[in-house]
N, C-alpha and C positions, 0 to 999 in steps of 0.2 A: 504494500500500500504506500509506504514510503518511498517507495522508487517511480512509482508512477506521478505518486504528487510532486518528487523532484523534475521528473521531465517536463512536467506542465506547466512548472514553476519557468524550467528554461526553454522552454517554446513561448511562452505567453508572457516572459518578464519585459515589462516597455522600453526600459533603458538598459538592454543588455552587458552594458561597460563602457569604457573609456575606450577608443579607436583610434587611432590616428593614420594619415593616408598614406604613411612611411611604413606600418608594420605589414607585414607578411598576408597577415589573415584578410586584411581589405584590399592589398596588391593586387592578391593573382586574381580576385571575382572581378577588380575595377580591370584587368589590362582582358580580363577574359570577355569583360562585357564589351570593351571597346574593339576585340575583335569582330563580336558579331555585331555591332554596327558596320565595318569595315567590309564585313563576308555579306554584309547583305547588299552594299555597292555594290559589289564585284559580283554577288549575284544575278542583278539586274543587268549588269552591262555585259553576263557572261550570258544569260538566257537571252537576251537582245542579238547579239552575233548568232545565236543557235539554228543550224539550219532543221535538224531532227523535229518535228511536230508532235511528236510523242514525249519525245524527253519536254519540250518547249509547254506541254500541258500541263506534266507530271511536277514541274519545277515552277509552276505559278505562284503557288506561297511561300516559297522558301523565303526570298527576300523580305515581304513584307512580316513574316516571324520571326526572322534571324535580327530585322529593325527592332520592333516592340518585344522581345526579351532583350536585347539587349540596353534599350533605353529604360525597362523595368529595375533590371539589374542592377542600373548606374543610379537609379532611382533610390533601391533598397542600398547600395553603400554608402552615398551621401547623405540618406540619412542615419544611419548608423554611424558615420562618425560624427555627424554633428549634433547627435543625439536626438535626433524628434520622433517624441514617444511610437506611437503607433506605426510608423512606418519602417521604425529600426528592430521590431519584434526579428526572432529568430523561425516562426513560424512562416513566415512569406518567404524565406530561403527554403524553406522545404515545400512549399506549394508551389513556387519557382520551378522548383528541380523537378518534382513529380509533372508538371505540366509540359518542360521541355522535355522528359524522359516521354510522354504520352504520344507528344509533337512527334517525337523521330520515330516510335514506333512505328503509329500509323501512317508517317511515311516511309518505312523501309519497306511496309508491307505493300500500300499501295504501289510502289514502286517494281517489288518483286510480282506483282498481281499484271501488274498491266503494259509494264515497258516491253517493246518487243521491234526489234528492228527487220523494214523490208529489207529481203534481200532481192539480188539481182535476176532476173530470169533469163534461161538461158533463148536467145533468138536465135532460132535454126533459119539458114538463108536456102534449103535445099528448094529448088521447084518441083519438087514432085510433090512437098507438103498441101500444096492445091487441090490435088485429085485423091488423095488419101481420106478415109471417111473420119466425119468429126462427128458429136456429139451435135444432138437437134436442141436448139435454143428454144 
């Protein structure tokens, strides 16, 4: 019973601690979030080049998730270290995670469900293929 009231205690405590934007624990989620702001450019201007219409469907939301986690993200550490209450909780890092963990799921699956590339068919140039019997349309 004790253990459960300590996790709730540290998921739901407002002011988590003292942060500062030098230590470790706020680094690597601020340079992680500022990645996927960066991956969600590069998204867009990499689906933009794309000639694949398949991949170009499949890749619709990337960018615009890979933006709003990552500005969520940069959200939840700035207020963590500058302490304001409600949004520096430890509980929205893990509804974070669980969300993005949800994100990539359904799209590996979607991905693995539906990507599929035409391939080339082979064009036979014989003339006899003319008078050879086809299939009635």
């Amino acid at each position: 019973m004790a253990t459960l009231q300590s996790l709730f205690i540290y998921l739901f405590w407002p002011n988590p601690g003292n942060a500062h934007y030098g230590s470790t624990s706020m680094l690597v989620p601020l340079v992680a979030c500022a990645l996927l702001l960066l991956f969600s450019f590069a998204f867009r201007f990499w689906r933009g080049r794309m000639g694949n219409p398949v991949m170009k469907k499949l890749s619709r939301s990337w960018s615009g998730a890979a933006f709003w986690f990552g500005v969520s993200g940069l959200i939840f550490v700035v207020s963590r270290v500058e302490s304001i209450g409600f949004l520096a909780m430890r509980l929205w890092w893990v509804l974070w995670g669980i969300a993005l963990a949800l994100f990539l799921g359904v799209q590996i699956r979607l991905f693995r469900m539906r990507y599929y590339e035409k391939l080339p068919a082979d064009v036979s140039d014989d003339p006899r293929d003319r008078y050879l019997p086809h299939r009635k349309k």
